[in-house]
N, CA, C and O atoms as a GROMACS GRO file, in nm:
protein
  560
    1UNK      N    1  -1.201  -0.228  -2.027
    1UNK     CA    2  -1.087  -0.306  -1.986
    1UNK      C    3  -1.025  -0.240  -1.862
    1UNK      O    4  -1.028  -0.117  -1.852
    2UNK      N    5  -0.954  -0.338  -1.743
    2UNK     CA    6  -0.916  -0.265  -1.629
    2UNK      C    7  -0.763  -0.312  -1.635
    2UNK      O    8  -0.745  -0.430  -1.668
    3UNK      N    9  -0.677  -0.251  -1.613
    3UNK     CA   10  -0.579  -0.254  -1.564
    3UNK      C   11  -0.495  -0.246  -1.441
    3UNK      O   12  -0.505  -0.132  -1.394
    4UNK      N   13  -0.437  -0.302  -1.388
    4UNK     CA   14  -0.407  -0.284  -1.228
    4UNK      C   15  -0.222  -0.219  -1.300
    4UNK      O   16  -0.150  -0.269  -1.386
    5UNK      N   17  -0.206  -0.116  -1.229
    5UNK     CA   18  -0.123   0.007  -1.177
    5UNK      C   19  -0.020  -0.034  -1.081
    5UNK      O   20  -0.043  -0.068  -0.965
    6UNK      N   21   0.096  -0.029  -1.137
    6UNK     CA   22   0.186  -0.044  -1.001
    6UNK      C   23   0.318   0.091  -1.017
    6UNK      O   24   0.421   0.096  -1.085
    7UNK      N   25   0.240   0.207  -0.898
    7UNK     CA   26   0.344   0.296  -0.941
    7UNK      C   27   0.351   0.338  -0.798
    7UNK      O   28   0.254   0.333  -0.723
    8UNK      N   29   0.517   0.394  -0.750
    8UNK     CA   30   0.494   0.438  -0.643
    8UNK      C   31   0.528   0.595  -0.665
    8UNK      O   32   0.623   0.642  -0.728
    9UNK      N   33   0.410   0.672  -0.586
    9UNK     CA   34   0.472   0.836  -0.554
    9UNK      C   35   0.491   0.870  -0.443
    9UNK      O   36   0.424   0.862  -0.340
   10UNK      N   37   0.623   0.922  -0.474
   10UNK     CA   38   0.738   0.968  -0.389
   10UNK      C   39   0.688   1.086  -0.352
   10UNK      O   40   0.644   1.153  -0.446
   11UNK      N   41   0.678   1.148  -0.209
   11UNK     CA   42   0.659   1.303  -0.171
   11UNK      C   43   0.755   1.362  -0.055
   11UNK      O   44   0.799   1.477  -0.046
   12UNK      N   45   0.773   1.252   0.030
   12UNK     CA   46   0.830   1.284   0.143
   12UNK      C   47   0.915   1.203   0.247
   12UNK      O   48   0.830   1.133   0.302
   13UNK      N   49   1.036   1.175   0.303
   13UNK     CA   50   1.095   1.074   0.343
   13UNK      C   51   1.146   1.105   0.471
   13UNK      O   52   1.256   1.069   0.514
   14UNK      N   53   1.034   1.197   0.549
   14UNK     CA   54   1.044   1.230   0.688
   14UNK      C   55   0.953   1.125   0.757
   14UNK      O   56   0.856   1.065   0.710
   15UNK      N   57   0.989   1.121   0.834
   15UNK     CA   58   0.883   1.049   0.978
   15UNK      C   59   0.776   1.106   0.978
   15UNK      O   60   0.772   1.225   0.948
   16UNK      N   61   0.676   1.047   1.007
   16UNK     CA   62   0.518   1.129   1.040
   16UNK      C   63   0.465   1.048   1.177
   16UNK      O   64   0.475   0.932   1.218
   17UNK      N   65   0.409   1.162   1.224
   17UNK     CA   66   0.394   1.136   1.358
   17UNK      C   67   0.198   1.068   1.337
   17UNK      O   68   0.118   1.126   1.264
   18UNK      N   69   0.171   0.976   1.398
   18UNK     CA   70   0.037   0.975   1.426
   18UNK      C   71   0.002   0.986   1.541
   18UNK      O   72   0.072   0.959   1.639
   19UNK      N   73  -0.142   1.040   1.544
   19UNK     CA   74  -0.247   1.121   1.659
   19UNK      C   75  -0.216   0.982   1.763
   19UNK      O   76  -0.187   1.024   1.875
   20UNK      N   77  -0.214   0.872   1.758
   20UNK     CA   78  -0.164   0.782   1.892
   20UNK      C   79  -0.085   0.737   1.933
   20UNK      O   80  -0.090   0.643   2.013
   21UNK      N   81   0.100   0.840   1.850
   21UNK     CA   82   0.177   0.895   1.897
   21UNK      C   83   0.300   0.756   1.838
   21UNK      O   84   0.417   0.741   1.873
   22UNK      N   85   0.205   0.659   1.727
   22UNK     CA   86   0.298   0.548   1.656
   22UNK      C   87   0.401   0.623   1.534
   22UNK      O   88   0.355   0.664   1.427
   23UNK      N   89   0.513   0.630   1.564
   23UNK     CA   90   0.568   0.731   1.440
   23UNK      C   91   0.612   0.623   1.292
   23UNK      O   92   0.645   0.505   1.282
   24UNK      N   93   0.592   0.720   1.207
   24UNK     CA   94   0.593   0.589   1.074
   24UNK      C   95   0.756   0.626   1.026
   24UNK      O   96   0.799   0.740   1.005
   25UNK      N   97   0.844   0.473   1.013
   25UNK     CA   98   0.964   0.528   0.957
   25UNK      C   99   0.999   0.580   0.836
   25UNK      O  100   0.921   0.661   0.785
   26UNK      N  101   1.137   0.541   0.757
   26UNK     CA  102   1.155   0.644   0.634
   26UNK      C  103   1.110   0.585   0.538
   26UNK      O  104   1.187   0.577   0.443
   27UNK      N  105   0.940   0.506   0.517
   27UNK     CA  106   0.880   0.507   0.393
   27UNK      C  107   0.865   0.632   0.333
   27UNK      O  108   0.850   0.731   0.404
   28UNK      N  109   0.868   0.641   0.202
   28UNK     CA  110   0.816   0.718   0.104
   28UNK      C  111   0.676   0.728   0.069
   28UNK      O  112   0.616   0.658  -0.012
   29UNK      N  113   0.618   0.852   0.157
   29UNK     CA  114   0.466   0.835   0.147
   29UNK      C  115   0.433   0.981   0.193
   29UNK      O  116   0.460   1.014   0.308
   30UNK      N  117   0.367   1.083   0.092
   30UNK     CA  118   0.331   1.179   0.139
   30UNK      C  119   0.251   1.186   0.256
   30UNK      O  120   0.200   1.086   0.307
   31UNK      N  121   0.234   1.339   0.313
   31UNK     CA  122   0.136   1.319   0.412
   31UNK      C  123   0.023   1.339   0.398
   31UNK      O  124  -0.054   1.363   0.491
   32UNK      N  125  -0.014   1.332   0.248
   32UNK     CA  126  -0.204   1.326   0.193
   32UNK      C  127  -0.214   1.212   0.204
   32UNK      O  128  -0.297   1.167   0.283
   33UNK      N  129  -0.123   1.118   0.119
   33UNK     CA  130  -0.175   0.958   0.107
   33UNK      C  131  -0.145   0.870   0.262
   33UNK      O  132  -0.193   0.766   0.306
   34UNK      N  133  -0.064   0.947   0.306
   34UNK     CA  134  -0.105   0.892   0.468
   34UNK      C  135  -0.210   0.892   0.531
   34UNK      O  136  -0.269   0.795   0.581
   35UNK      N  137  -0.253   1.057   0.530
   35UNK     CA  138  -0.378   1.049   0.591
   35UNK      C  139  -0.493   0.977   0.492
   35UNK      O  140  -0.595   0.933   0.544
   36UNK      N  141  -0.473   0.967   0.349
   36UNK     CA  142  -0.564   0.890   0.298
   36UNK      C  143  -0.606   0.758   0.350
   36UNK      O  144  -0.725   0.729   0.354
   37UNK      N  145  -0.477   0.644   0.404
   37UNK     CA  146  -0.480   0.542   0.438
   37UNK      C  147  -0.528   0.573   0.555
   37UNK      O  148  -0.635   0.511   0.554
   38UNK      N  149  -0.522   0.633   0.667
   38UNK     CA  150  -0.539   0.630   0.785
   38UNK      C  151  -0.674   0.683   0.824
   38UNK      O  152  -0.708   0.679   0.942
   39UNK      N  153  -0.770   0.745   0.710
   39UNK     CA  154  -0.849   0.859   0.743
   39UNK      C  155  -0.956   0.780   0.644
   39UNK      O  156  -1.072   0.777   0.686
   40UNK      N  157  -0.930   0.716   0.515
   40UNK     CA  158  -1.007   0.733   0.429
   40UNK      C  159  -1.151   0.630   0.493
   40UNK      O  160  -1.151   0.579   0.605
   41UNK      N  161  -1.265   0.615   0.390
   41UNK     CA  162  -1.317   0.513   0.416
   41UNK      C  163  -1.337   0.388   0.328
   41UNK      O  164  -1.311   0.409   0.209
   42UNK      N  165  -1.368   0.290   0.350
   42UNK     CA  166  -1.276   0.197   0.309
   42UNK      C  167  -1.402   0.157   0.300
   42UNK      O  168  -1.480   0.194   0.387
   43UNK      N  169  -1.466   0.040   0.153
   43UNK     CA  170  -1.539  -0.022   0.107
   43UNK      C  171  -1.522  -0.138   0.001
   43UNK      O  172  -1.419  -0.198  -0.030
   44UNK      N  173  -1.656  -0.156  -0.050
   44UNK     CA  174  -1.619  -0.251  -0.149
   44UNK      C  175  -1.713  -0.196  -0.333
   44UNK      O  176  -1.794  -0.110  -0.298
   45UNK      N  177  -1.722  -0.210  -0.441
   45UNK     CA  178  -1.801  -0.145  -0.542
   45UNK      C  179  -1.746  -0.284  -0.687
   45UNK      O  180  -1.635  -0.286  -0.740
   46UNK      N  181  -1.829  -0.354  -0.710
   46UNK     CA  182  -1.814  -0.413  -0.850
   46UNK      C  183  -1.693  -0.510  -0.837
   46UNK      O  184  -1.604  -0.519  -0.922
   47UNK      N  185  -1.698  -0.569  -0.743
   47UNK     CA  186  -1.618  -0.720  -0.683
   47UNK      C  187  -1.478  -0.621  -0.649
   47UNK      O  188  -1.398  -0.715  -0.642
   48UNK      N  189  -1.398  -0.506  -0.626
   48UNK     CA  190  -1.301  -0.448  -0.605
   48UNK      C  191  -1.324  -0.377  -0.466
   48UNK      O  192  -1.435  -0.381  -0.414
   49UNK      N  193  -1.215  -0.312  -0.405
   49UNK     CA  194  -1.218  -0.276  -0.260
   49UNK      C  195  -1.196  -0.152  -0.308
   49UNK      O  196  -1.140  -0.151  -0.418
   50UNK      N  197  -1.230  -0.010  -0.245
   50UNK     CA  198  -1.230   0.091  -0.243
   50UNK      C  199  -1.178   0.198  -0.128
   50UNK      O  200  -1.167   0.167  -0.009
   51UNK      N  201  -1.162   0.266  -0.157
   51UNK     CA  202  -1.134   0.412  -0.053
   51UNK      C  203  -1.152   0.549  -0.112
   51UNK      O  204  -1.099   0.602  -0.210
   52UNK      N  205  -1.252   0.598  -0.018
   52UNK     CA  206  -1.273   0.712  -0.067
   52UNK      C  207  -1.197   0.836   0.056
   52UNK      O  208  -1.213   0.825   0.178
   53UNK      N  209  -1.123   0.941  -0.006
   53UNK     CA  210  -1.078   1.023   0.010
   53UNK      C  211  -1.141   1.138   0.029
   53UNK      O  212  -1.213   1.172  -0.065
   54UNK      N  213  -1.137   1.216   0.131
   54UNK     CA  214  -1.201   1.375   0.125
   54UNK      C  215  -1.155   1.471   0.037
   54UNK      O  216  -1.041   1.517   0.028
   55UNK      N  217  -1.255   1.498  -0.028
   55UNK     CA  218  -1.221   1.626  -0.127
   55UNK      C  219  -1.196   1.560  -0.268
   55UNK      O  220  -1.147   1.619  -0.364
   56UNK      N  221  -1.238   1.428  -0.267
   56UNK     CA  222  -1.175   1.374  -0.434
   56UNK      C  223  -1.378   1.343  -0.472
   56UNK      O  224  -1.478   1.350  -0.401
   57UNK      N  225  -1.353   1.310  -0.619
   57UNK     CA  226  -1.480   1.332  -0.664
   57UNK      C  227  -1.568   1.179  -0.644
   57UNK      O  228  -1.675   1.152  -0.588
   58UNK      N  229  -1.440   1.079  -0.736
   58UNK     CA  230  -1.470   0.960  -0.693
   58UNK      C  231  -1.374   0.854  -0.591
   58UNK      O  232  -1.252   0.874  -0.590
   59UNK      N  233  -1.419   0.766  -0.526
   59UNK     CA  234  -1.352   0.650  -0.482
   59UNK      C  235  -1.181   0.583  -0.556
   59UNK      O  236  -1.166   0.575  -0.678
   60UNK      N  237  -1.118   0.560  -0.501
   60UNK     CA  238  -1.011   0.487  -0.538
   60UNK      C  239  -1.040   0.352  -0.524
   60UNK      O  240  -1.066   0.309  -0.411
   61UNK      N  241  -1.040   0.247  -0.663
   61UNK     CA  242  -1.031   0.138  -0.634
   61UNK      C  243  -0.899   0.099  -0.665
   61UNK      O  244  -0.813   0.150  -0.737
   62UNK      N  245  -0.903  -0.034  -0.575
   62UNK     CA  246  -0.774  -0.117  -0.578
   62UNK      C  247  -0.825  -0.298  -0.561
   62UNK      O  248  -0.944  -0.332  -0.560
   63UNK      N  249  -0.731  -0.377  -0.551
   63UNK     CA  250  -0.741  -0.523  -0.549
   63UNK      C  251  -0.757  -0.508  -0.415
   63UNK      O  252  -0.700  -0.420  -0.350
   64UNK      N  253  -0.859  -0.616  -0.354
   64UNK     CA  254  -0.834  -0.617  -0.226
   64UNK      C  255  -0.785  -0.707  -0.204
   64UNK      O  256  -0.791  -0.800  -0.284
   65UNK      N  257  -0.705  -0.718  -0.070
   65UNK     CA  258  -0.607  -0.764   0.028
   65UNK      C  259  -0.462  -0.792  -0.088
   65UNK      O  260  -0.388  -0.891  -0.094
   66UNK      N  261  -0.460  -0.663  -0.169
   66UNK     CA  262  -0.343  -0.692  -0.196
   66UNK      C  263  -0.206  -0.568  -0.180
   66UNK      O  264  -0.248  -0.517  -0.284
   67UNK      N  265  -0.124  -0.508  -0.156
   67UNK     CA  266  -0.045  -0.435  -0.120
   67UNK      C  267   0.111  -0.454  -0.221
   67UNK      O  268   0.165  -0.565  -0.230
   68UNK      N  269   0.154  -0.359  -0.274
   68UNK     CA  270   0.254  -0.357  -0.351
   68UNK      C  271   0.328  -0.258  -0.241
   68UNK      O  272   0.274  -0.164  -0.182
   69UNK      N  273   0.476  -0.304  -0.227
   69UNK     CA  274   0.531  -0.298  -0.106
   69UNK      C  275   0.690  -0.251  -0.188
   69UNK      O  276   0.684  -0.316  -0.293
   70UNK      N  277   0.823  -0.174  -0.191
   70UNK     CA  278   0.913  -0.132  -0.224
   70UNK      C  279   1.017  -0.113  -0.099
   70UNK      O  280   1.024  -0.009  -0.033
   71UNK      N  281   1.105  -0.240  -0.074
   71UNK     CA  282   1.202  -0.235   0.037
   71UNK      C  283   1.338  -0.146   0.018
   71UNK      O  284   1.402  -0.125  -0.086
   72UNK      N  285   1.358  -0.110   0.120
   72UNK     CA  286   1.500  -0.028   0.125
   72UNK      C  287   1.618  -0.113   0.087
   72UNK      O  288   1.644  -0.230   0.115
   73UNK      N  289   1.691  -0.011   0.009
   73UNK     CA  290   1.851  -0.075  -0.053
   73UNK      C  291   1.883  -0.226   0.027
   73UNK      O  292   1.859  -0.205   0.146
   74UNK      N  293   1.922  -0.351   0.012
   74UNK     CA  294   1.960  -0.450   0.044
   74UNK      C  295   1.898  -0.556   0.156
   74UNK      O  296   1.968  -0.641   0.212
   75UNK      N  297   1.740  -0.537   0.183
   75UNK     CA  298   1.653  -0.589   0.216
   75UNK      C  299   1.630  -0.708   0.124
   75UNK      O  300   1.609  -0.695   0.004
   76UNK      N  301   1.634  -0.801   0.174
   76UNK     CA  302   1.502  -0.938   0.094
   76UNK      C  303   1.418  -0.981   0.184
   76UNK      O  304   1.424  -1.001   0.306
   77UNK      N  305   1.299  -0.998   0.066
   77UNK     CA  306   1.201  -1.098   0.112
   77UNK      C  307   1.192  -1.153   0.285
   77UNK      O  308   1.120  -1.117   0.378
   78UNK      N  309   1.320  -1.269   0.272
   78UNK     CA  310   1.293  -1.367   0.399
   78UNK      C  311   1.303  -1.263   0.511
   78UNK      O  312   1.241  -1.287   0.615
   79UNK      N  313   1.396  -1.118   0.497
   79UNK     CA  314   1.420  -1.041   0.632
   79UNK      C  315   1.265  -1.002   0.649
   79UNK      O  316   1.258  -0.898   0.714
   80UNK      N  317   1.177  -1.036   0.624
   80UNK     CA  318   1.015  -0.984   0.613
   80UNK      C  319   0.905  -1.078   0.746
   80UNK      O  320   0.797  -1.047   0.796
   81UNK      N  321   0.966  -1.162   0.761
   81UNK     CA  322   0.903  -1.294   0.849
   81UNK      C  323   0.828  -1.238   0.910
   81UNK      O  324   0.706  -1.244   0.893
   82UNK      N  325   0.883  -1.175   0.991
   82UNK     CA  326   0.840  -1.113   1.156
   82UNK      C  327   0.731  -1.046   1.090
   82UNK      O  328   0.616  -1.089   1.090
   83UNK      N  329   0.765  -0.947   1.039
   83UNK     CA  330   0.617  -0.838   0.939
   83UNK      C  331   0.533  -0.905   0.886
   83UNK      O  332   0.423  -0.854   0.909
   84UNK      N  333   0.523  -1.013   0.813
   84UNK     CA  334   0.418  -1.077   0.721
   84UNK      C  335   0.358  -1.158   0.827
   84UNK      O  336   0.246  -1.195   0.794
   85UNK      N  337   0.404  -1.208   0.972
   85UNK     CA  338   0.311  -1.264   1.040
   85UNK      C  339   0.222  -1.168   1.097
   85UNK      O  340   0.105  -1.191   1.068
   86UNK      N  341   0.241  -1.065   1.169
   86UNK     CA  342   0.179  -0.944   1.190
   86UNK      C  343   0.099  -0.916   1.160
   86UNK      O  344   0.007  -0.875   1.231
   87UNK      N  345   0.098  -0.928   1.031
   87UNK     CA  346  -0.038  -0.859   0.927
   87UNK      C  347  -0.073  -1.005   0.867
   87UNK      O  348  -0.172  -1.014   0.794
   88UNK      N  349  -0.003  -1.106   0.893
   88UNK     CA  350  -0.117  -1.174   0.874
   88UNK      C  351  -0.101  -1.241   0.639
   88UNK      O  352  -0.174  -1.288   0.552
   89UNK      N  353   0.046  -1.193   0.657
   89UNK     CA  354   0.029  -1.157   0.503
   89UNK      C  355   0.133  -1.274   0.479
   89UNK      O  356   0.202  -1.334   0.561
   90UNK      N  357   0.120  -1.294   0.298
   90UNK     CA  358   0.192  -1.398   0.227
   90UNK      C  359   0.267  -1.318   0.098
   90UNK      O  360   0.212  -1.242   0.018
   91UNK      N  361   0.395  -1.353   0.102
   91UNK     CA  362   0.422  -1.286  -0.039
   91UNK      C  363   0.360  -1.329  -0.178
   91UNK      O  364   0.356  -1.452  -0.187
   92UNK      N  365   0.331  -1.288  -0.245
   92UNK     CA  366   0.237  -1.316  -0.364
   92UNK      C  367   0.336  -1.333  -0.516
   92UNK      O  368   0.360  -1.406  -0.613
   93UNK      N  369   0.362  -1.226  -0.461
   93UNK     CA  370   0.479  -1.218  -0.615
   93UNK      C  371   0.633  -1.125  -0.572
   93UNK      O  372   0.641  -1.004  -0.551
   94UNK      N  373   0.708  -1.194  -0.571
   94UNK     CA  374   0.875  -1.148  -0.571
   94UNK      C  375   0.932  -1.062  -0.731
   94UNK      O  376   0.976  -1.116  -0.832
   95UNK      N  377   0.915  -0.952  -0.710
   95UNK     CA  378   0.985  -0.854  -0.842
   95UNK      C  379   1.116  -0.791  -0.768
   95UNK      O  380   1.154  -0.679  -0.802
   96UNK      N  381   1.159  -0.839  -0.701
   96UNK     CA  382   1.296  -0.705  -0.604
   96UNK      C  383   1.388  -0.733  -0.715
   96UNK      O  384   1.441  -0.624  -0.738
   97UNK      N  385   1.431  -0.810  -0.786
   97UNK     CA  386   1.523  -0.837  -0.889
   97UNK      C  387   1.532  -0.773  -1.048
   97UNK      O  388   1.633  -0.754  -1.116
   98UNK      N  389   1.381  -0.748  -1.082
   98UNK     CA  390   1.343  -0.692  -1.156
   98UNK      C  391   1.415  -0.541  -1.212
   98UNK      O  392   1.522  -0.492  -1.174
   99UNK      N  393   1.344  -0.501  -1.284
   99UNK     CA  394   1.398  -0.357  -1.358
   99UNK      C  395   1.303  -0.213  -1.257
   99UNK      O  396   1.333  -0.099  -1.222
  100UNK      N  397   1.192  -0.295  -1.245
  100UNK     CA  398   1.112  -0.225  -1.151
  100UNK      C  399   1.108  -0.329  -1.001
  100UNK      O  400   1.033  -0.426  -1.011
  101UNK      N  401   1.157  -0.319  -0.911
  101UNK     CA  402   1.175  -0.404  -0.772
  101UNK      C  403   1.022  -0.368  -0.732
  101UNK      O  404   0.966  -0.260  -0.751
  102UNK      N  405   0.975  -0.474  -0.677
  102UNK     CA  406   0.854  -0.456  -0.530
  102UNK      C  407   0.805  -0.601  -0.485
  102UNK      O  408   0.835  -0.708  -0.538
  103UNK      N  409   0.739  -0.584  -0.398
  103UNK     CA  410   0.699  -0.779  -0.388
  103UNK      C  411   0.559  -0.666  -0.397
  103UNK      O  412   0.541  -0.544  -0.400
  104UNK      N  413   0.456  -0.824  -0.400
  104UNK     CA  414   0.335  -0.820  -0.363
  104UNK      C  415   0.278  -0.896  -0.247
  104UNK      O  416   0.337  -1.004  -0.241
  105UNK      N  417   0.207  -0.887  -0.171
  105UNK     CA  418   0.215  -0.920  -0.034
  105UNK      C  419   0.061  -0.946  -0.046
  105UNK      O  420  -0.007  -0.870  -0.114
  106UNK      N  421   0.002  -1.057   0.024
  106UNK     CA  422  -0.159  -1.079   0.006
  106UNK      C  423  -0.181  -1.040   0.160
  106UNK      O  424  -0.093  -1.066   0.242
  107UNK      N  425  -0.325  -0.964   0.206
  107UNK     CA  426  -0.364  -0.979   0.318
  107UNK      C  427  -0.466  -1.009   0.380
  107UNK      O  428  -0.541  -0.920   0.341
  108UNK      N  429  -0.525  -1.071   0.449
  108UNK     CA  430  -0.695  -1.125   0.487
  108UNK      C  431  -0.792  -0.983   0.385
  108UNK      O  432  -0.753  -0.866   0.390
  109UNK      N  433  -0.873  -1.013   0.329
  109UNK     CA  434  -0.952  -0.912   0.282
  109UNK      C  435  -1.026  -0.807   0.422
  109UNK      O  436  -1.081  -0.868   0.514
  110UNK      N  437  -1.021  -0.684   0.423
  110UNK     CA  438  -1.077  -0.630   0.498
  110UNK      C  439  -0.974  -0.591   0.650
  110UNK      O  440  -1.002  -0.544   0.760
  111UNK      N  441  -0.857  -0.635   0.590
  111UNK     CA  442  -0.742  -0.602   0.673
  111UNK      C  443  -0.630  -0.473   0.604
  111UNK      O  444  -0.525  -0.426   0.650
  112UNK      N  445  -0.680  -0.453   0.517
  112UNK     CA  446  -0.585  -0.374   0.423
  112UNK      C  447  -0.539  -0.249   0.493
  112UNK      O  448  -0.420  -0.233   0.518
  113UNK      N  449  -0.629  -0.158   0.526
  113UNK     CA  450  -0.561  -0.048   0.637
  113UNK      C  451  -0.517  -0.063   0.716
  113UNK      O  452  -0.424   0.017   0.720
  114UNK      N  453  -0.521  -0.150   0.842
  114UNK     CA  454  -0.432  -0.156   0.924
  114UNK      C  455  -0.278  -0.234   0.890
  114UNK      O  456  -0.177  -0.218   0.959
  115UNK      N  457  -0.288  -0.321   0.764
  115UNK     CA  458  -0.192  -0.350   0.695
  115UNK      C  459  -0.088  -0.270   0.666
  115UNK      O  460   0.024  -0.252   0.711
  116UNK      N  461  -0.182  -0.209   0.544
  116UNK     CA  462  -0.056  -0.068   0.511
  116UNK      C  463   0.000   0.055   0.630
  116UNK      O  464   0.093   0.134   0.622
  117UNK      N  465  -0.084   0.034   0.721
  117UNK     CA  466  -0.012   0.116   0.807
  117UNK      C  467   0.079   0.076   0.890
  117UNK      O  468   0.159   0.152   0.944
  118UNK      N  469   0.072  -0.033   0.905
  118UNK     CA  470   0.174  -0.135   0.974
  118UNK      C  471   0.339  -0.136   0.898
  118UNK      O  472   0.446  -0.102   0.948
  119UNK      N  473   0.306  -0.191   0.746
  119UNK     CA  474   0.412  -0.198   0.671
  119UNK      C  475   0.467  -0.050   0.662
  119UNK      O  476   0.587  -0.054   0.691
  120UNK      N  477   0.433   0.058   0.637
  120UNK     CA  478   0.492   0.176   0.613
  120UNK      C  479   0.544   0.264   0.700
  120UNK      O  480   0.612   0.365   0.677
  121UNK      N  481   0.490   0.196   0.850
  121UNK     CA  482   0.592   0.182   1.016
  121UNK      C  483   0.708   0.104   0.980
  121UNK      O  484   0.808   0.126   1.049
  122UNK      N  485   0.719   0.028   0.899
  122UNK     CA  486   0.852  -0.081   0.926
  122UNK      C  487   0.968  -0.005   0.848
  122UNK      O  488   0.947   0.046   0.738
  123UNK      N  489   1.095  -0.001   0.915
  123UNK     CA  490   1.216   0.076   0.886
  123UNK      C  491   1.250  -0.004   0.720
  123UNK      O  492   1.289   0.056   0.620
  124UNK      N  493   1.220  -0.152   0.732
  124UNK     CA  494   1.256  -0.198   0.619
  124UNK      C  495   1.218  -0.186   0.472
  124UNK      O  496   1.256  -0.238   0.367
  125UNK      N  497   1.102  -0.074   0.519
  125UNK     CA  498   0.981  -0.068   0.381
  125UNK      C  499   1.039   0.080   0.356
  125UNK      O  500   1.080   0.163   0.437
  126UNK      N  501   1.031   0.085   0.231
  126UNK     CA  502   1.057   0.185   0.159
  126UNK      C  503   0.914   0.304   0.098
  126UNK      O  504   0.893   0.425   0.114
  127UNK      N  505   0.843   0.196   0.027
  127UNK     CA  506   0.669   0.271   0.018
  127UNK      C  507   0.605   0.142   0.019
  127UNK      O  508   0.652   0.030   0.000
  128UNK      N  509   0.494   0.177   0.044
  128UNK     CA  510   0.353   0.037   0.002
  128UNK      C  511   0.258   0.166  -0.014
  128UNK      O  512   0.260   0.280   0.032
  129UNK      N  513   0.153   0.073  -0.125
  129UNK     CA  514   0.034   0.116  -0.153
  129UNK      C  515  -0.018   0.009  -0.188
  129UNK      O  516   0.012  -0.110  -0.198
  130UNK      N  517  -0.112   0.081  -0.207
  130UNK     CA  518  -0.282  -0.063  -0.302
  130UNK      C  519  -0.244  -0.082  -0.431
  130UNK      O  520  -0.166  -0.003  -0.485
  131UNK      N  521  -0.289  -0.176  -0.486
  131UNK     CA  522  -0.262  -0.176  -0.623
  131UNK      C  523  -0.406  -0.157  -0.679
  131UNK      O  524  -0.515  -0.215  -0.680
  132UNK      N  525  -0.351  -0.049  -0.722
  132UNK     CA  526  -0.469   0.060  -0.781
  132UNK      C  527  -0.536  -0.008  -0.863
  132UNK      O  528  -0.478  -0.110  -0.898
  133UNK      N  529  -0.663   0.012  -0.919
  133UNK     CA  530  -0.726  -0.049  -1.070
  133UNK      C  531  -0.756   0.094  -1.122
  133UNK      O  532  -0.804   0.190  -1.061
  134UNK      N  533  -0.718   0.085  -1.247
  134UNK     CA  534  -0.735   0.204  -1.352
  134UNK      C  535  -0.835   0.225  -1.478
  134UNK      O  536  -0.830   0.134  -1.561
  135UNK      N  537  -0.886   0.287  -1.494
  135UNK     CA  538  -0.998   0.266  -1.623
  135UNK      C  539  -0.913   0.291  -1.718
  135UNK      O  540  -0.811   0.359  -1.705
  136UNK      N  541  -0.952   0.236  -1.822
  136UNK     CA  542  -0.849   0.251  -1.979
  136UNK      C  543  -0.968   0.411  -1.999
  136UNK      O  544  -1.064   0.435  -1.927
  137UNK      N  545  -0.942   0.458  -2.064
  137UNK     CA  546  -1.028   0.583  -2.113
  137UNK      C  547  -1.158   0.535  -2.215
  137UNK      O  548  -1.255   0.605  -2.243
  138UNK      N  549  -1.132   0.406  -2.258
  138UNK     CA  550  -1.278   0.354  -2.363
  138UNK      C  551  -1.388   0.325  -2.277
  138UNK      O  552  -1.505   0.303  -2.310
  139UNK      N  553  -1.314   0.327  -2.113
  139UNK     CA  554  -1.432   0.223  -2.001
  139UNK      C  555  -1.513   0.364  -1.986
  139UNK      O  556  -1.627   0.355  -1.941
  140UNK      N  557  -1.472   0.471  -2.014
  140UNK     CA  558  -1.527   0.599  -1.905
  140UNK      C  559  -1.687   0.586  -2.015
  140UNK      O  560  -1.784   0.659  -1.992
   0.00000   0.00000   0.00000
């Protein structure tokens, strides 16, 4: 059985500079899983999209073209326009109201990295990631 994961980790809420000098604002995104997004390589394995990371054993899968996204204090949705044309993206599912807030945001398949790096530049985003898929421990 697979489960899809929606958690965000928090590491760091400084600016990070990238090598072509685009600085990312105050998302919440360490600077491993940055360079993960920016560095990793990016595939596909058993109808799911993947990224594999240096130094990890296996691949990270996630849904593809989908992005779980966490906006800063008093942001909605519609202030998003300008960004979701950009990337090209549709909101999928609205949770900001929720007990746990995030939207879900769909994006062309095979657009996902330059996606998330886009959104986690935007002052209005708080974190984005993939929405992970997880093995229950009976799958291993």
């Amino acid at each position: 059985m697979l489960v899809f994961v929606a958690a965000a980790s928090a590491c760091t809420n400084q600016a990070t500079e990238q090598p072509s000098g685009e600085t990312f604002g105050p998302a919440v995104v360490s600077d491993r899983m940055l360079a993960a997004y920016r560095d990793g390589l990016y595939g596909a394995s058993d109808g799911h999209c993947t990224l594999t990371v240096r130094d990890e054993e296996h691949p990270r899968r996630f849904e593809c073209g989908a992005l779980l996204v966490g906006l800063q204090p008093g942001m909605r949705v519609d202030s998003l326009a300008d960004l979701l044309a950009v990337i090209a993206g549709s909101v999928a599912r609205d949770r900001l109201d929720s007990g746990s807030p995030y939207i879900k945001i769909s994006v062309p398949t095979g657009t996902v990295r330059d996606a998330i790096l886009r959104v986690l530049a935007d002052r209005r985003v708080r974190y984005a990631e993939f929405n992970t898929i997880r093995r229950q421990p009976s799958d291993r």
